[in-house]
N, C-alpha and C positions, 0 to 999 in steps of 0.2 A: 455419394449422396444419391436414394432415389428419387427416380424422376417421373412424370408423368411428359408421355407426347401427345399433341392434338394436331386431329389436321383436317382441315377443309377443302372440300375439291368441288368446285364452282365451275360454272358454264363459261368463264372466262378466268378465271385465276385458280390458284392450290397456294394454300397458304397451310404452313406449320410451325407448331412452335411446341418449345420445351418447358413443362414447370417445374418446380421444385416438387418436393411431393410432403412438404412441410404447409402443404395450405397455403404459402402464397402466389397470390391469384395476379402479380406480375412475373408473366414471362422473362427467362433468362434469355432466349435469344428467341424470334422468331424469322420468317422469310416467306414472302409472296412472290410467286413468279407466274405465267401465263400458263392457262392450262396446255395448250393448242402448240406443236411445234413442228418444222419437217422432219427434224432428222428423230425424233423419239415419242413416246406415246404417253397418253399422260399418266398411266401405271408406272410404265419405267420414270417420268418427272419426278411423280409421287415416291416412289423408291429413293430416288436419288437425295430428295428432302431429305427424308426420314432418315437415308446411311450419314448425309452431315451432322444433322440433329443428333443422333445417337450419342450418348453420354462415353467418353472412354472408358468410364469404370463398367459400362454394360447395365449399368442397375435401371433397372426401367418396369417400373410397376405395372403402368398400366399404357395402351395406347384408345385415343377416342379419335375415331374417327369422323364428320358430319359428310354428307352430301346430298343434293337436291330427287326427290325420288322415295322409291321404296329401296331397300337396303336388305339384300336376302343373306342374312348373316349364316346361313348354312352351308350355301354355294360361294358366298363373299366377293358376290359381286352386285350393282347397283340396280335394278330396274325402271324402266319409265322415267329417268333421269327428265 
């Protein structure tokens, strides 16, 4: 089935989640965890989300990303957080 992922990276938390890609607007699973840790950064956090989230069949349409800032989707990475 495709899916749609989202995910949010906050000044204190990343949260993402999975939806169906049939339009409904409850998540099948989602997970918050802190942005901030010693031993990883919160790209690799964000990574590690997104590898659990990932659908086994791979089908994954589309992914939405939000975070606080400007967002230079060219470079793909966040400014002025």
């Amino acid at each position: 089935m495709d899916s749609f992922l989202a995910a949010d990276i906050g000044g204190t938390h990343i949260r993402v989640a999975v939806y169906p890609a049939n339009g409904d607007i409850v998540p099948r699973n989602q997970k918050r965890i802190i942005t901030t840790d010693i031993e990883t950064t919160p790209v690799e956090r964000l990574a590690g989300l997104m590898r659990e989230f990932w659908p086994e069949d791979g089908r994954v349409r589309a992914i939405g990303v939000a975070a606080p800032g400007y967002i230079d989707t060219a470079r793909g990475v966040v400014l002025h957080a």
